[in-house]
DRENPA-3360 file (N, C-alpha, C; in nm, 2 decimals, always signed):
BEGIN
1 = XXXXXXXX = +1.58/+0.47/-0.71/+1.49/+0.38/-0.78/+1.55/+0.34/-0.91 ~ +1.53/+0.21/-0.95/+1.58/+0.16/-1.09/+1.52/+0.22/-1.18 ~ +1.55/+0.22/-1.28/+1.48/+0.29/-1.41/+1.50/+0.20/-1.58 ~ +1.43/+0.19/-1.61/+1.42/+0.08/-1.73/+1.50/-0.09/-1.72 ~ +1.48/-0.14/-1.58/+1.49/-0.24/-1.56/+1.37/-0.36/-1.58 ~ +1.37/-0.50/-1.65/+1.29/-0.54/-1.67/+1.33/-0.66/-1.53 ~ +1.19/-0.71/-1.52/+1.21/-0.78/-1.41/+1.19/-0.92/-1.49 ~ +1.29/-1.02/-1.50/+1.25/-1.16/-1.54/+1.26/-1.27/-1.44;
9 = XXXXXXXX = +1.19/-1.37/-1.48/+1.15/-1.44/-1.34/+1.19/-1.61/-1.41 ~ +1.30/-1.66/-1.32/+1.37/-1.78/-1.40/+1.25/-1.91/-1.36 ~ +1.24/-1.96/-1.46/+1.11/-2.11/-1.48/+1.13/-2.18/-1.39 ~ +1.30/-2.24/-1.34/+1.21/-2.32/-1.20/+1.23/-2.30/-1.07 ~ +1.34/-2.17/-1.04/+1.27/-2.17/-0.90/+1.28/-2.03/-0.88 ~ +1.20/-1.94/-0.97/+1.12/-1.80/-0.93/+1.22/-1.68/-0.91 ~ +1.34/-1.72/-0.90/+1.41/-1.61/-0.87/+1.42/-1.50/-0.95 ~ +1.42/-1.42/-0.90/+1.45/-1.26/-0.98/+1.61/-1.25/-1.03;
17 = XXXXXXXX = +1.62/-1.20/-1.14/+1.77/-1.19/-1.18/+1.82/-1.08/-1.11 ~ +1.76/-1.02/-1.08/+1.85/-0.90/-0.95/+1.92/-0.96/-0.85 ~ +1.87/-1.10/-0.82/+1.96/-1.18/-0.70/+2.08/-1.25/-0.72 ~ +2.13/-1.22/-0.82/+2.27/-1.25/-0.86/+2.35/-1.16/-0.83 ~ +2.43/-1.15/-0.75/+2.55/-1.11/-0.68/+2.64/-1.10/-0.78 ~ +2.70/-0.94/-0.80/+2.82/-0.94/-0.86/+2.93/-0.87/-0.78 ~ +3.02/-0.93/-0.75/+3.15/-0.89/-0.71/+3.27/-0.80/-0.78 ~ +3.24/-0.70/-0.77/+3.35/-0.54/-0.83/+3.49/-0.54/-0.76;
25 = XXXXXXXX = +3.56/-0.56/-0.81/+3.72/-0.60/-0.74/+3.80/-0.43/-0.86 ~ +3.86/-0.37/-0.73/+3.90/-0.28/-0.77/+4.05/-0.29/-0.69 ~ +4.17/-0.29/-0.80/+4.33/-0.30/-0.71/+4.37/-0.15/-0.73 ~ +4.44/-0.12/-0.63/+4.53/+0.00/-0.65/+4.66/-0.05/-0.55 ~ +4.68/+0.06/-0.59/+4.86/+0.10/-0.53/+4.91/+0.23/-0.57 ~ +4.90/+0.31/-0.47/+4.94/+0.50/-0.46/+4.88/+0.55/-0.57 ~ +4.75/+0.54/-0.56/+4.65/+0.65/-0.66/+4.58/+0.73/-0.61 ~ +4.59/+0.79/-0.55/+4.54/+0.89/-0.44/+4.44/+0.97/-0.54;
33 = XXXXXXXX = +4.49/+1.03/-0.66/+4.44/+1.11/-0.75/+4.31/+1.05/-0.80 ~ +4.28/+0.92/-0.83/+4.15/+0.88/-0.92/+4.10/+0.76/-0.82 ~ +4.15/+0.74/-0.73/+4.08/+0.63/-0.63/+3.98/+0.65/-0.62 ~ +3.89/+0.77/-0.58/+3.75/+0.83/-0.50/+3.70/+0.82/-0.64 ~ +3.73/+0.85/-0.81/+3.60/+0.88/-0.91/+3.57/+0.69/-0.87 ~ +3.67/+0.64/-0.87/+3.64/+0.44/-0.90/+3.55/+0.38/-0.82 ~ +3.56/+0.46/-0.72/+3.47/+0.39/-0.57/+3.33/+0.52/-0.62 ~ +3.34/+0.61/-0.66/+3.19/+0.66/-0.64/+3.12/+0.60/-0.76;
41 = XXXXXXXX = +3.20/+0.54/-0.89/+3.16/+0.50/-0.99/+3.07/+0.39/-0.97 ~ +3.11/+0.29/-0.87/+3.08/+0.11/-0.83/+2.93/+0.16/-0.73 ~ +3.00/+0.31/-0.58/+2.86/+0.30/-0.54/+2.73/+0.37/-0.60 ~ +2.76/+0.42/-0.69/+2.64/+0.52/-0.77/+2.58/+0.40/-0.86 ~ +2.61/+0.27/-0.83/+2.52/+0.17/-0.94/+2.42/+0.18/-0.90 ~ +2.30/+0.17/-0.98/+2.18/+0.14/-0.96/+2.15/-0.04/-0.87 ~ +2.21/-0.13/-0.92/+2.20/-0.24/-0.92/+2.24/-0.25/-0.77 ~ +2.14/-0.31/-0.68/+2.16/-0.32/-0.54/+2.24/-0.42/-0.53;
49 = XXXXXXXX = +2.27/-0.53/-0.53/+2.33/-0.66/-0.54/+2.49/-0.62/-0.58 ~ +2.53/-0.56/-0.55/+2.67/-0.57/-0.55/+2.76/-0.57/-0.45 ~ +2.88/-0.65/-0.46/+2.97/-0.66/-0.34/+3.10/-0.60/-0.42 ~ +3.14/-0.50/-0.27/+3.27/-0.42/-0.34/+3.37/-0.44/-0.28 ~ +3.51/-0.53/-0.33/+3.63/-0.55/-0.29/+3.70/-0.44/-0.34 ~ +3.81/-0.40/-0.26/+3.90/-0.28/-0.29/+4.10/-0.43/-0.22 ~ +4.14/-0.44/-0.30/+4.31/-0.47/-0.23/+4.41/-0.38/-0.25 ~ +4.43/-0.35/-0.16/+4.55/-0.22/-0.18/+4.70/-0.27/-0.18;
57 = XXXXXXXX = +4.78/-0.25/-0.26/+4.92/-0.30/-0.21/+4.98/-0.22/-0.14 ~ +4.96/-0.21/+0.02/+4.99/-0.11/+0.13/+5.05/+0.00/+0.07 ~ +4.96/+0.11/-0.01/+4.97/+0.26/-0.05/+5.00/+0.35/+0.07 ~ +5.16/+0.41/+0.01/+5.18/+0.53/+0.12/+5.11/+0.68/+0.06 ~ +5.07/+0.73/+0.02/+5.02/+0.84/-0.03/+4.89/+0.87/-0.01 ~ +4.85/+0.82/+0.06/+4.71/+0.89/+0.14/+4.61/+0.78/+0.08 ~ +4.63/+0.72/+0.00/+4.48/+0.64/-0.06/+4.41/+0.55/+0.06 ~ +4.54/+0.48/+0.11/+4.45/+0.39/+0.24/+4.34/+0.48/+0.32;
65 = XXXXXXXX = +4.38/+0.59/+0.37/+4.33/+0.69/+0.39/+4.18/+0.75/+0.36 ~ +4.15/+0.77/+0.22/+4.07/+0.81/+0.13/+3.98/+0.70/+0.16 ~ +4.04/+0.57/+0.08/+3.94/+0.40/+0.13/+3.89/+0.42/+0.22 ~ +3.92/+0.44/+0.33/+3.88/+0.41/+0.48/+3.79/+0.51/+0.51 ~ +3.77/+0.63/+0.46/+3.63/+0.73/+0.46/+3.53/+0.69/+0.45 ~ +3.56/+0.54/+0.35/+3.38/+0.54/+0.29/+3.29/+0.42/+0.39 ~ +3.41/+0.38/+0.49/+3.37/+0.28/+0.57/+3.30/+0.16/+0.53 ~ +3.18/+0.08/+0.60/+3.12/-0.03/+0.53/+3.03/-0.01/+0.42;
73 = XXXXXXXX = +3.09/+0.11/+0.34/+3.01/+0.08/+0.17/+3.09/+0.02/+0.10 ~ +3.28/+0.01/+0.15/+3.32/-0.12/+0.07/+3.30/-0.26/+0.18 ~ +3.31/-0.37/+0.09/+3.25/-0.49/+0.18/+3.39/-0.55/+0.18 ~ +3.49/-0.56/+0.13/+3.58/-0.62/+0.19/+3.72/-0.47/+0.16 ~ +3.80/-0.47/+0.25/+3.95/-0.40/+0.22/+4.03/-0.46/+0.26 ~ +4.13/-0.49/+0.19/+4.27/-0.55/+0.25/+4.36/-0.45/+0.19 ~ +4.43/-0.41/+0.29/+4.56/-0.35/+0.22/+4.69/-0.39/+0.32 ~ +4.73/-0.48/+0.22/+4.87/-0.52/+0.22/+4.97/-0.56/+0.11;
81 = XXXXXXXX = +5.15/-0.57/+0.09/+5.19/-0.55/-0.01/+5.17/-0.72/-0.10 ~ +5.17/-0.70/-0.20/+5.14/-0.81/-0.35/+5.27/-0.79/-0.46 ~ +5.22/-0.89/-0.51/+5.36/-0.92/-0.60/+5.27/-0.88/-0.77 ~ +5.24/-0.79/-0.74/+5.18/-0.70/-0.85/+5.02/-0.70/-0.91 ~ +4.99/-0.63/-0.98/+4.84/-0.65/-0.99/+4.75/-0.74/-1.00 ~ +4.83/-0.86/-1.11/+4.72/-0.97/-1.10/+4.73/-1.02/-0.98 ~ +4.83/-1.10/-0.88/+4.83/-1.14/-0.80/+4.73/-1.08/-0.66 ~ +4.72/-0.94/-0.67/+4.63/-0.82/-0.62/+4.47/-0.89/-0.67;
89 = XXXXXXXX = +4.46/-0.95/-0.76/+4.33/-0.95/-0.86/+4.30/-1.07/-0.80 ~ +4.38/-1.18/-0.80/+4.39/-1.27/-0.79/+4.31/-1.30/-0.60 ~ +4.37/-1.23/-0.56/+4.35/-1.23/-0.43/+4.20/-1.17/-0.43 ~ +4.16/-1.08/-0.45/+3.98/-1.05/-0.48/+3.90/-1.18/-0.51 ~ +3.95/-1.20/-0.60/+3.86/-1.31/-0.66/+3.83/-1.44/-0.54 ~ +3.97/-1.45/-0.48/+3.93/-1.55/-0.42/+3.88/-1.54/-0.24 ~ +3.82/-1.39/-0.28/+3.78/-1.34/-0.08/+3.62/-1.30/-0.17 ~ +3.60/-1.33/-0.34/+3.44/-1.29/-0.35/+3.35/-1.37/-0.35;
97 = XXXXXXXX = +3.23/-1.36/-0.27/+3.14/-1.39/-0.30/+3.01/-1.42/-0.39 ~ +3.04/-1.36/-0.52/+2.92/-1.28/-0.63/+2.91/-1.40/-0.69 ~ +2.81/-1.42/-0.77/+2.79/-1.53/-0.87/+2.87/-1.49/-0.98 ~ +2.90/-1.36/-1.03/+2.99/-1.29/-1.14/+3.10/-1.20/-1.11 ~ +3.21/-1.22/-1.13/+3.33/-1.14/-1.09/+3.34/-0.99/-1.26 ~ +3.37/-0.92/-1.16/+3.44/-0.83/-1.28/+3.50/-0.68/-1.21 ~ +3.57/-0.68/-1.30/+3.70/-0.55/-1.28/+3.68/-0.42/-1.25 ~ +3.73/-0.34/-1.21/+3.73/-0.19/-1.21/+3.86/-0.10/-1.18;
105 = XXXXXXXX = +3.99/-0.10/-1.24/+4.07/-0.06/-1.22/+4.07/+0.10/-1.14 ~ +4.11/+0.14/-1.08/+4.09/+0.26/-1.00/+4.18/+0.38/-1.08 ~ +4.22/+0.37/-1.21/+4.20/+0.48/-1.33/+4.08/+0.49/-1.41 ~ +3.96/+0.37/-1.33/+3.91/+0.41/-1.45/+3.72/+0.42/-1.41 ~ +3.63/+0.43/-1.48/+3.53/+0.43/-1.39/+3.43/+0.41/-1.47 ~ +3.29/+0.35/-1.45/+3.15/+0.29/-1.53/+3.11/+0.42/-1.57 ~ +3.07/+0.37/-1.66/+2.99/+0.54/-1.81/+2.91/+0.55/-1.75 ~ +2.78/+0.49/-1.69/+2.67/+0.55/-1.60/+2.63/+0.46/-1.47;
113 = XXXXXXXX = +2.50/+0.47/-1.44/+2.46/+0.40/-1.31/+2.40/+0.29/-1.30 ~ +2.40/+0.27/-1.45/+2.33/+0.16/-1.50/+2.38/+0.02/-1.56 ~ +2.53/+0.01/-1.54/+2.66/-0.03/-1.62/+2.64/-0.21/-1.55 ~ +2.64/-0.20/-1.42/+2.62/-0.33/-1.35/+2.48/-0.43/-1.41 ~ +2.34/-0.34/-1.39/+2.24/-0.39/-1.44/+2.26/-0.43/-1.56 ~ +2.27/-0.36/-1.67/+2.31/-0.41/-1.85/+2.38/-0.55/-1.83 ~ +2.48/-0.56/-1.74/+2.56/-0.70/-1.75/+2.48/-0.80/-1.68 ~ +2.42/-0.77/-1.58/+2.35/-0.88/-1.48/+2.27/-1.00/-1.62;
121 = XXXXXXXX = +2.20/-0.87/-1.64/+2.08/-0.94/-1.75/+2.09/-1.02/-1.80 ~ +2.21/-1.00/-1.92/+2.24/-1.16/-2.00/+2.31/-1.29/-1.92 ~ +2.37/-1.26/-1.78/+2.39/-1.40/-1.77/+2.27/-1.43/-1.71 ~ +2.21/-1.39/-1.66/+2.02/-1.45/-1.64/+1.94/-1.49/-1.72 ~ +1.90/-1.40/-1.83/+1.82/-1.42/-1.93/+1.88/-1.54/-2.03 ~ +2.01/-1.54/-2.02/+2.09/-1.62/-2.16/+2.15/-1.81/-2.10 ~ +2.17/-1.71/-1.99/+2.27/-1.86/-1.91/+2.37/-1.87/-1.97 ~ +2.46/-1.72/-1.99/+2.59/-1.74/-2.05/+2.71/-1.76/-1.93;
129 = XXXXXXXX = +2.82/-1.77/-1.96/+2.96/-1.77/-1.87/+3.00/-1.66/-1.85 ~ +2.99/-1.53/-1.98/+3.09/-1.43/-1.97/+3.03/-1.29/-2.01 ~ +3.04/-1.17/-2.03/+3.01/-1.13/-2.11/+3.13/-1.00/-2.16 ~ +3.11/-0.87/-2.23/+3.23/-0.81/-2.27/+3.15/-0.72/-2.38 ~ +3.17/-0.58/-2.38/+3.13/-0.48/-2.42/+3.23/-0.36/-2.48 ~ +3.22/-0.22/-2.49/+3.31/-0.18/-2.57/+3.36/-0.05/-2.43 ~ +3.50/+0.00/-2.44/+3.57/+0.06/-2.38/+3.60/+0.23/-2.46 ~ +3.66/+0.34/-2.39/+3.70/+0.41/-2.45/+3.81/+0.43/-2.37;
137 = XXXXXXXX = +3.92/+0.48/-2.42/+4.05/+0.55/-2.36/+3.99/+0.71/-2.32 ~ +4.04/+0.77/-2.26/+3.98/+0.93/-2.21/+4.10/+1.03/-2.17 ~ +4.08/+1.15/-2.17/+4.20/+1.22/-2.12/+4.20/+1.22/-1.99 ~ +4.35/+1.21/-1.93/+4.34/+1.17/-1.79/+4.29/+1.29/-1.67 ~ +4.29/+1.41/-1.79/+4.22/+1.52/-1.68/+4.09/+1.57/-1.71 ~ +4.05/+1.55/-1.88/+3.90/+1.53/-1.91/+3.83/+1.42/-1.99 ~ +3.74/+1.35/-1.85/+3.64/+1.20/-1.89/+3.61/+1.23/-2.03 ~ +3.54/+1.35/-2.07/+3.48/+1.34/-2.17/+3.58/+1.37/-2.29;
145 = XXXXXXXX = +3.66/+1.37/-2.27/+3.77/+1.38/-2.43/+3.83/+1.19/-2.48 ~ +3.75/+1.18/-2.57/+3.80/+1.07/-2.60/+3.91/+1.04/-2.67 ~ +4.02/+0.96/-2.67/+4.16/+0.97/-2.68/+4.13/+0.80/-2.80 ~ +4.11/+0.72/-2.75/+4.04/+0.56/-2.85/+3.93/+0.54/-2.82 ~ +3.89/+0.45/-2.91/+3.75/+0.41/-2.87/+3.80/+0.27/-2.95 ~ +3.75/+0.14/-2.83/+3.75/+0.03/-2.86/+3.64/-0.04/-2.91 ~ +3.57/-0.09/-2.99/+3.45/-0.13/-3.04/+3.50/-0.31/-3.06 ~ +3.44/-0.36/-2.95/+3.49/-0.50/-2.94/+3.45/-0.62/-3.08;
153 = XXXXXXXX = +3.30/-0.55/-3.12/+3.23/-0.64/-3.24/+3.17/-0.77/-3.17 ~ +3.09/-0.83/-3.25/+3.04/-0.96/-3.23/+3.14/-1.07/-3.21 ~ +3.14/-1.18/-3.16/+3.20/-1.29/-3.09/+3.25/-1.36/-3.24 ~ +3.34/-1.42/-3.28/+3.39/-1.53/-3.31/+3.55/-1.60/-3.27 ~ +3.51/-1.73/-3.17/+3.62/-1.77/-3.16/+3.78/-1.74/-3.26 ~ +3.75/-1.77/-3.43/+3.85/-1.71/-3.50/+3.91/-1.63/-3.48 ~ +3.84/-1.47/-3.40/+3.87/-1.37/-3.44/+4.01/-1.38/-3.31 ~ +4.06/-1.49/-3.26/+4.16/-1.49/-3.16/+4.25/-1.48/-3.26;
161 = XXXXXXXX = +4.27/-1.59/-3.36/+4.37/-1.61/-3.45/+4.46/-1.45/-3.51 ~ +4.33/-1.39/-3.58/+4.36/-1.27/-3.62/+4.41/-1.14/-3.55 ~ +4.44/-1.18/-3.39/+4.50/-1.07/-3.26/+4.40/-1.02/-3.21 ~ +4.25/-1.06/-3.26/+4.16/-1.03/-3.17/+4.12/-1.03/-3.01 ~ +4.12/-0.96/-2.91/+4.05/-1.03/-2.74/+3.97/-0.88/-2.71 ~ +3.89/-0.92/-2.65/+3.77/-0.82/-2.60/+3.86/-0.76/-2.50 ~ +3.82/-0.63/-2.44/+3.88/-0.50/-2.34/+3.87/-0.61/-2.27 ~ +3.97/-0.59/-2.18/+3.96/-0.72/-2.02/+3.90/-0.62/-1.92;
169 = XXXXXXXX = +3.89/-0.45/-1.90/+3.80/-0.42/-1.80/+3.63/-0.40/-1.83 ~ +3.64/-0.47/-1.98/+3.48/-0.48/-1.97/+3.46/-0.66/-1.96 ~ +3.55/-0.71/-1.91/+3.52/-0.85/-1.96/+3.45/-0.98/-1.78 ~ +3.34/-0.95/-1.80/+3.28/-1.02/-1.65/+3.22/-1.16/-1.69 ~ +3.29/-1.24/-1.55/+3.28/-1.38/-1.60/+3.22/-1.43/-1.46 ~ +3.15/-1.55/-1.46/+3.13/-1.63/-1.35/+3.21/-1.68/-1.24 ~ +3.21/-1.63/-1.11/+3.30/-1.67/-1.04/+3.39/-1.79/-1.01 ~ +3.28/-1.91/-1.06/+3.28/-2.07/-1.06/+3.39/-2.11/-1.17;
177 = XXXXXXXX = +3.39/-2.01/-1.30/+3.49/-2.09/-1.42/+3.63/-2.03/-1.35 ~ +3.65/-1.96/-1.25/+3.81/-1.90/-1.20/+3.85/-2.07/-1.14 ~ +3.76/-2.12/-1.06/+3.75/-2.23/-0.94/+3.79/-2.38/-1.04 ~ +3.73/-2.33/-1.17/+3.71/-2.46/-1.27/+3.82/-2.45/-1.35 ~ +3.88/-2.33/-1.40/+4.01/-2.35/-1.53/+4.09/-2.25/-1.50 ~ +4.09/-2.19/-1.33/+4.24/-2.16/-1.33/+4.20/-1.94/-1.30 ~ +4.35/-1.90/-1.24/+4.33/-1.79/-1.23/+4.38/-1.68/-1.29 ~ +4.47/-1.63/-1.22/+4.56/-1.52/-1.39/+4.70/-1.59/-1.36;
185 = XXXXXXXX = +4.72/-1.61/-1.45/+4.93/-1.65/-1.42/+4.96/-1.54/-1.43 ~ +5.05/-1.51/-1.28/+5.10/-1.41/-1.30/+5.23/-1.38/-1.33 ~ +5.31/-1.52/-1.41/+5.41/-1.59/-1.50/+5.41/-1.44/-1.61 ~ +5.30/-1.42/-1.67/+5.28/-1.33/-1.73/+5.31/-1.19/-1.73 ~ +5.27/-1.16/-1.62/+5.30/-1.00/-1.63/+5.16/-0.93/-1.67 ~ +5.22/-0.86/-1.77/+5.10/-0.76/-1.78/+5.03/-0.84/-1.90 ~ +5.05/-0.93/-1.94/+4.98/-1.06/-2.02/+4.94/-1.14/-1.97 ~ +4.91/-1.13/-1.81/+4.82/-1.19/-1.77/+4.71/-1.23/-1.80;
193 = XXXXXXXX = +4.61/-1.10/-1.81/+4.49/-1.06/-1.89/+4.47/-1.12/-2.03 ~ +4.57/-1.15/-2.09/+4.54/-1.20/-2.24/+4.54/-1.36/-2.24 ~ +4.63/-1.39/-2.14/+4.69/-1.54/-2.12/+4.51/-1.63/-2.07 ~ +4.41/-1.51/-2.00/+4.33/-1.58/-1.93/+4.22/-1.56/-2.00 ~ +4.20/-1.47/-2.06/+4.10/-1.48/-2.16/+4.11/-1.56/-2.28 ~ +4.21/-1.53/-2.33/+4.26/-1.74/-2.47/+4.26/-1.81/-2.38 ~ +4.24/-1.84/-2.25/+4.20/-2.00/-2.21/+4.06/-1.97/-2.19 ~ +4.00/-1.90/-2.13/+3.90/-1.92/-2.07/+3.79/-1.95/-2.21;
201 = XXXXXXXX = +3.83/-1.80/-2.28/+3.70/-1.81/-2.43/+3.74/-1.93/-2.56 ~ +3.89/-1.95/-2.57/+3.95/-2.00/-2.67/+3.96/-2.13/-2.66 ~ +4.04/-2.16/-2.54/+4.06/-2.30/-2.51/+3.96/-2.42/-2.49 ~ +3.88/-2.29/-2.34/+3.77/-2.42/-2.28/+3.67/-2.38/-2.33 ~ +3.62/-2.26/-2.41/+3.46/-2.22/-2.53/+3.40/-2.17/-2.44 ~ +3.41/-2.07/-2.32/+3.29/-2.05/-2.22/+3.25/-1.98/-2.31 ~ +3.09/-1.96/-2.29/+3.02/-1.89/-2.38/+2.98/-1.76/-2.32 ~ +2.97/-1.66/-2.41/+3.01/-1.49/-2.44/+2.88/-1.46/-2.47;
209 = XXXXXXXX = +2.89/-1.27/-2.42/+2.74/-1.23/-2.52/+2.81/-1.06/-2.55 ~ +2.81/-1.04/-2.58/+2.89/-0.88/-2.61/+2.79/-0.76/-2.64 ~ +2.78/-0.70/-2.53/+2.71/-0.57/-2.49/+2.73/-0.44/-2.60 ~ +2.72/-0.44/-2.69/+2.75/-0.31/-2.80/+2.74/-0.17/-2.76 ~ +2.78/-0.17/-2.62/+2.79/-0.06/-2.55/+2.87/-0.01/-2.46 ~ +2.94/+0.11/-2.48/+3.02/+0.14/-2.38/+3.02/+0.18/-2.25 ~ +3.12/+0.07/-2.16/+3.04/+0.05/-2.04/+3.16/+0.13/-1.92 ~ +3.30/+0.17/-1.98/+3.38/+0.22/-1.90/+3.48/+0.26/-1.99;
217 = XXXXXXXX = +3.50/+0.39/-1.89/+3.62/+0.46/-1.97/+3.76/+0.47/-1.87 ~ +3.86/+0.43/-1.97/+3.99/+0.40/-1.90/+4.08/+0.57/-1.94 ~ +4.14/+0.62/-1.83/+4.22/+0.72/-1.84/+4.35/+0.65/-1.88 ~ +4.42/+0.78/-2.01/+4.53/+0.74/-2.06/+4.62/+0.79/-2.00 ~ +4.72/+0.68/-1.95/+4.84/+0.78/-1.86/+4.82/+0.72/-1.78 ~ +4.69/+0.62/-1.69/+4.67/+0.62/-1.61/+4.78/+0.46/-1.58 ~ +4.83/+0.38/-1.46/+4.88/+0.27/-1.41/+4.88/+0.18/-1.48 ~ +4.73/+0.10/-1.50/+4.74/+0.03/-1.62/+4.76/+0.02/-1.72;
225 = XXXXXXXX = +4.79/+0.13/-1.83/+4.82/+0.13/-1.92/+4.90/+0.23/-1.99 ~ +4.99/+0.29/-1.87/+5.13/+0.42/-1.90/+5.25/+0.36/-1.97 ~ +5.29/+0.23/-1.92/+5.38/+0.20/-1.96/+5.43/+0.09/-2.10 ~ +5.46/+0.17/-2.17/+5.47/+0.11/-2.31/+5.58/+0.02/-2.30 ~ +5.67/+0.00/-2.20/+5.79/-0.08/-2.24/+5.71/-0.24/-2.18 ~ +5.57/-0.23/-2.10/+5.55/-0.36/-2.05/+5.42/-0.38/-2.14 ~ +5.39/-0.31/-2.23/+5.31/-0.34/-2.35/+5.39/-0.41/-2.46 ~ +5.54/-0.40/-2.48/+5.57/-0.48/-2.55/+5.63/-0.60/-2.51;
233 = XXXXXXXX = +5.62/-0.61/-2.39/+5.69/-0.74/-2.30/+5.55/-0.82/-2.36 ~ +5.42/-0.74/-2.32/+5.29/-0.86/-2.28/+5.27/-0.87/-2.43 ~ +5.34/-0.78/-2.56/+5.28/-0.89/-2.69/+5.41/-0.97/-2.67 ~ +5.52/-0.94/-2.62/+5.63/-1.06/-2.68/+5.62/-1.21/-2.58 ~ +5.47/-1.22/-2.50/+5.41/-1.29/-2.40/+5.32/-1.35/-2.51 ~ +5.29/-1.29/-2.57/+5.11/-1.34/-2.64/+5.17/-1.50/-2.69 ~ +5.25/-1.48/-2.77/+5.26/-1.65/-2.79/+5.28/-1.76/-2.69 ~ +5.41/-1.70/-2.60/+5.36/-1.80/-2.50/+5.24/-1.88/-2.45;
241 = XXXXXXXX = +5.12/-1.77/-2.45/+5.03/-1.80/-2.34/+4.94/-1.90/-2.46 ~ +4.97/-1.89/-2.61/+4.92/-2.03/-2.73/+4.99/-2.12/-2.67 ~ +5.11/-2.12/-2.62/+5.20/-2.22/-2.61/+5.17/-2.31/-2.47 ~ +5.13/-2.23/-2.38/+5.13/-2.30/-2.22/+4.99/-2.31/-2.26 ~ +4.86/-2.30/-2.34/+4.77/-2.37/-2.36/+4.75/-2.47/-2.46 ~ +4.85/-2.51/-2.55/+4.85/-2.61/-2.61/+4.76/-2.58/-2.75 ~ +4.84/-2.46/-2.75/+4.75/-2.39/-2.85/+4.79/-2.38/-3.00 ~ +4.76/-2.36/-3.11/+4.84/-2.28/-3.26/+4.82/-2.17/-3.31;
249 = XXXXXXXX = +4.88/-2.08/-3.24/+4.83/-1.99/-3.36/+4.88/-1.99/-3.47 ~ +4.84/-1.89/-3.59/+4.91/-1.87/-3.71/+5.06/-1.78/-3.68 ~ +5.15/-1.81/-3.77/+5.29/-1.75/-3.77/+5.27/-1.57/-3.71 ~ +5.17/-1.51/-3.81/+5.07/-1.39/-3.79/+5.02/-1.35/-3.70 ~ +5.00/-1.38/-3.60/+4.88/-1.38/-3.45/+4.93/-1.32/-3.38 ~ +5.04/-1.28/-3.32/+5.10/-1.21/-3.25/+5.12/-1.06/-3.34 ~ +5.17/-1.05/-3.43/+5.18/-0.96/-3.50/+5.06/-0.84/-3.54 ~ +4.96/-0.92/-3.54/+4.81/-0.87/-3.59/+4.77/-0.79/-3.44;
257 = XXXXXXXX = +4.78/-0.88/-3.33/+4.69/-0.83/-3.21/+4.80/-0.67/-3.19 ~ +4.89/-0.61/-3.21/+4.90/-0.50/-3.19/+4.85/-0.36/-3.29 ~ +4.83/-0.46/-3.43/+4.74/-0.37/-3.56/+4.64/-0.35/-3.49 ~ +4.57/-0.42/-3.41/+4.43/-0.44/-3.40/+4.39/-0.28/-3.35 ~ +4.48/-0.24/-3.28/+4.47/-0.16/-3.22/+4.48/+0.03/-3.26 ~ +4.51/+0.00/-3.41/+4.55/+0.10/-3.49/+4.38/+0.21/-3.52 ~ +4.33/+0.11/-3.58/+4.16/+0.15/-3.60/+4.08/+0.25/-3.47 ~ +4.16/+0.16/-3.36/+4.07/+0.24/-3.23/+4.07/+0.40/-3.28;
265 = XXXX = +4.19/+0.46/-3.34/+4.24/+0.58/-3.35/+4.15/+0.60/-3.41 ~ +4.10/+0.59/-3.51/+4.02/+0.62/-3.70/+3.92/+0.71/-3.61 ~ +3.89/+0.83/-3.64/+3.79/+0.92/-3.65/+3.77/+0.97/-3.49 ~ +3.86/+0.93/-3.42/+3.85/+1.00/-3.24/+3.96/+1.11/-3.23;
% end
């Protein structure tokens, strides 16, 4: 049973905001170890309305395996090999059906049961495009040891200039703006994620609402974010992706978005 859900009823044609379909796209490749918390994280939502994609890039280490236990509580699986994550991502997005797409990396898992509903709301009540909330890093053998804590803040386009971009696994958008301005370049790499968020928020202005709540915790160590040498590829990426959108930043801009990241540290 839901719990502190309000029920709002849209002016002209009655529907309940619970009838918006969100689409949870979770990629792996040989994570045998944290696959099972990602998948019980998506089905322990409260929020009935969810469709659960899993793409696997044909994992030898038992994960296919593991997937295949939970049978049709995931609604789509494909596992076959990809030309890396986004392309993986890429491929979800375009087998979902939700009115809203968003992430779930399989290192990482939603803070409670309630994580899907909190997002539904504002794109119903607001008639936004996107929305984006705050993240913590965690130790990869204890959830509850916080290692960063990202506190995304309120929205201003500016704050791109300054190295600013909201967590991209809290960041859920309408399935329709992927169809309208494009998917991840996966030209990018592991700046994919950054390349698609300055177009989507910066370039074309979809409008944002930011959840002041932390909605998922990412393990450190974990796939997406172990490797430091493709963390410096994706800042020595960040200007391109101003440049292939026809963009300016300041001389500064690239330089700042890896400061940004100094503060998470402050007091955790």
């Amino acid at each position: 049973m839901r719990s502190n859900i309000v029920i709002v009823l849209c002016g002209n044609n009655g529907l309940k905001w619970e009838n918006m379909k969100v689409s949870v796209i979770t990629v792996v490749y040989n994570n045998i170890e944290t696959i099972s918390d990602a998948i019980d994280s998506v089905l322990q939502q409260e929020y009935d309305n969810i469709e659960y994609i899993i793409i696997d890039g044909k994992s030898n280490d038992g994960t296919v395996e593991i997937i295949s236990r939970y049978g049709d509580k995931i609604d789509i699986f494909i596992s076959e090999k990809d030309d890396g994550i986004y392309d993986a991502i890429n491929k979800g997005i375009r087998l979902a059906n939700g009115d809203i797409i968003g992430l779930l990396h399989s290192d990482d898992i939603f803070t409670d049961e309630n994580v899907i509903s909190r997002v539904v709301e504002p794109f119903f009540d607001l008639g936004i495009d996107s929305i984006y909330s705050d993240l913590v890093y965690v130790d990869k053998h204890d959830q509850n040891k916080i290692i960063r804590k990202w506190i995304s803040g309120n929205y201003n386009r500016n704050k791109f200039i300054y190295g600013w971009m909201p967590p991209h696994p809290t960041f859920f958008v309408k399935r329709i703006l992927f169809e309208r301005y494009g998917y991840y370049d996966t030209s990018f790499g592991s700046a994919a994620d950054y390349e698609l968020i300055l177009r989507f928020m910066y370039k074309y202005g979809i409008t944002t609402y930011y959840i002041p709540k932390i909605l998922v915790k990412m393990r450190i160590g974990g796939k997406s974010n172990s490797n430091f040498k493709n963390r410096l590829i994706a800042n020595g990426q960040d200007y391109r992706a101003w440049q292939k959108n026809d963009l300016n930043p300041r001389f500064y801009t690239r330089y700042l978005k890896p400061l940004q990241k100094i503060s998470q540290y402050i007091g955790n």
